[in-house]
C-alpha positions as a printed NumPy array, in Angstrom:
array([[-13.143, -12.994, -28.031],
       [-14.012, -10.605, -24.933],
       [-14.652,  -7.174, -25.374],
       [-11.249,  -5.958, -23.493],
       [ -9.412,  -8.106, -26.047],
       [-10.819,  -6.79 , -29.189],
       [-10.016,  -2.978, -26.98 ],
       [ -6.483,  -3.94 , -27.068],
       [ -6.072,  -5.269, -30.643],
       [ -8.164,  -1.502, -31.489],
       [ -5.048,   0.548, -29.511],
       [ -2.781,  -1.444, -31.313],
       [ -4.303,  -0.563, -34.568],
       [ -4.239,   3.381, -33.539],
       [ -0.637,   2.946, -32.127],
       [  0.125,   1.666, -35.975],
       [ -2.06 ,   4.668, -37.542],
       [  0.031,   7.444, -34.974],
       [ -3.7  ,   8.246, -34.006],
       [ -2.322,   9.717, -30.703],
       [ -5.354,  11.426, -29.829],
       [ -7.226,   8.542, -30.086],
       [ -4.922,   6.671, -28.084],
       [ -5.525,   8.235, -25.027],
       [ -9.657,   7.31 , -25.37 ],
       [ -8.619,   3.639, -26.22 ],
       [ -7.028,   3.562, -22.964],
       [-10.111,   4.764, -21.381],
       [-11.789,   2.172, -23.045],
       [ -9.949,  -0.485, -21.894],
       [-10.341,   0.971, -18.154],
       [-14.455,   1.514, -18.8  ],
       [-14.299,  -1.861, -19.875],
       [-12.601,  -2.973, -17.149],
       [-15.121,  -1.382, -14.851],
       [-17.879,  -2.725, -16.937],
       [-19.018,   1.223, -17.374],
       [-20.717,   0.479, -20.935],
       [-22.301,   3.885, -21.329],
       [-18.337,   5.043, -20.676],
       [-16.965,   2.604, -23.186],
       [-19.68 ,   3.179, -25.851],
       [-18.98 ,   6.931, -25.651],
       [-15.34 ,   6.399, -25.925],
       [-15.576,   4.437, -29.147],
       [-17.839,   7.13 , -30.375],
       [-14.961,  10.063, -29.87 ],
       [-12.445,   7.372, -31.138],
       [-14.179,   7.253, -34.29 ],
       [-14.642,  10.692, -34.896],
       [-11.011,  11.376, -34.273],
       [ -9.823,   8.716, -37.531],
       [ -8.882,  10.538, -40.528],
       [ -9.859,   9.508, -43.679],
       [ -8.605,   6.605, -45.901],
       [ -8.218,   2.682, -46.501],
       [ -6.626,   2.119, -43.225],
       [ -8.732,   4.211, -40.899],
       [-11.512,   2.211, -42.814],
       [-10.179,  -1.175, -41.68 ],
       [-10.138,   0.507, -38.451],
       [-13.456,   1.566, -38.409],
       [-14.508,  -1.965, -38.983],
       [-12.944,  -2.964, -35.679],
       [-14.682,   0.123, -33.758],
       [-18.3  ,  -1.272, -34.879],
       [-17.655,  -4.526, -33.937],
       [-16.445,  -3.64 , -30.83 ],
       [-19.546,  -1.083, -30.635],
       [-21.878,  -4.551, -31.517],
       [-20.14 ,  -6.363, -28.391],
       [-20.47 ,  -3.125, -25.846],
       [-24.086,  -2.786, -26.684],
       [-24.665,  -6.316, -26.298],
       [-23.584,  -6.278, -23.143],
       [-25.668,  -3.339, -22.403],
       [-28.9  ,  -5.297, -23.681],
       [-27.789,  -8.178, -21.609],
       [-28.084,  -5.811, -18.162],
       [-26.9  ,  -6.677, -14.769],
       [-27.548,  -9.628, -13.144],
       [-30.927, -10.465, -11.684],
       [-30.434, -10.072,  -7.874],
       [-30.744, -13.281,  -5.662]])
């Protein structure tokens, strides 16, 4: 699963929890992503997070955010390229 997929099943899940603030960093997510800006992307799942309110389903949520966080800074440890 690619990171902009699991970025669109984690707006879903906010569009299903009404977390409309939220909703407007998941969709700079999924642009960050996009433009493979990983220091954008991580620090959009951060304020996603901290915008969740409490309970079971912002939990299950949560779950999805870290795993997503596990992919972004894998990427980031992967780096760019070597150059030819």
């Amino acid at each position: 699963m690619t990171a902009i997929q699991e970025a669109q099943r984690l707006r879903a899940s906010l569009r299903s929890l009404r977390a409309h603030d939220a909703l407007v960093d998941a969709e700079l997510l999924l642009k960050a992503l996009a433009r493979e800006d990983l220091a954008e992307a991580a620090a959009a799942l951060h304020r996603i997070d901290a915008q969740l309110p409490q309970g079971a389903l912002a939990g299950f949520v949560r779950v999805r955010i870290r795993s997503l966080a596990g992919m972004v800074a894998a990427m980031q440890d992967d780096g760019p390229p070597p150059a030819a």
